[in-house]
N, C-alpha and C positions, 0 to 999 in steps of 0.2 A: 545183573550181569549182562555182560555183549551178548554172550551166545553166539551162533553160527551165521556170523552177517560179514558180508565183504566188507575192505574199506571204501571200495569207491560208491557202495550202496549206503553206508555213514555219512561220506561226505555229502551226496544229493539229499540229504534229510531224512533218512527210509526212517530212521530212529532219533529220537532224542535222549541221550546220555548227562548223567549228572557227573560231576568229578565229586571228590572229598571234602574238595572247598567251598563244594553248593553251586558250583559254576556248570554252564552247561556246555560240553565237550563238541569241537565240532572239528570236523575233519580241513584240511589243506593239502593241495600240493601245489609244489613248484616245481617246476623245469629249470634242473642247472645236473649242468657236464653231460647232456645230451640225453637224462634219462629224467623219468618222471620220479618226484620224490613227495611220500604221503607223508602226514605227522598228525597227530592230534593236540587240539587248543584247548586251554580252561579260557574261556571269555570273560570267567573274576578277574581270574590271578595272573593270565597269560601264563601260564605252563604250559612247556611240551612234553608229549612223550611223543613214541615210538608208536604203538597203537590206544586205542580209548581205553582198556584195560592198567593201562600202565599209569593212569590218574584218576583210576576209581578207587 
């Protein structure tokens, strides 16, 4: 499970996350329409979600 971790503490590496698909989840963001935007990657399969949770 995540458990009680930021994302911006996911994205710097604090943890290493698996997804479903055996891939290992790793945080992004991007700067568009003036506001920072997180998401999480499968680096297999290239899925996103919303947070790491949402691809375990």
């Amino acid at each position: 499970m995540a458990g009680k971790i930021s994302k911006n503490a996911r994205r710097e590496g604090a943890q290493a996350l698996t997804s479903r698909w055996g891939g290992k989840i790793v945080m992004k963001s991007v700067f568009e329409n003036g506001k920072m935007r997180h998401f999480a990657v499968c680096e297999k399969t290239g899925n996103q979600g919303r947070r790491p949770k949402d691809l375990m």
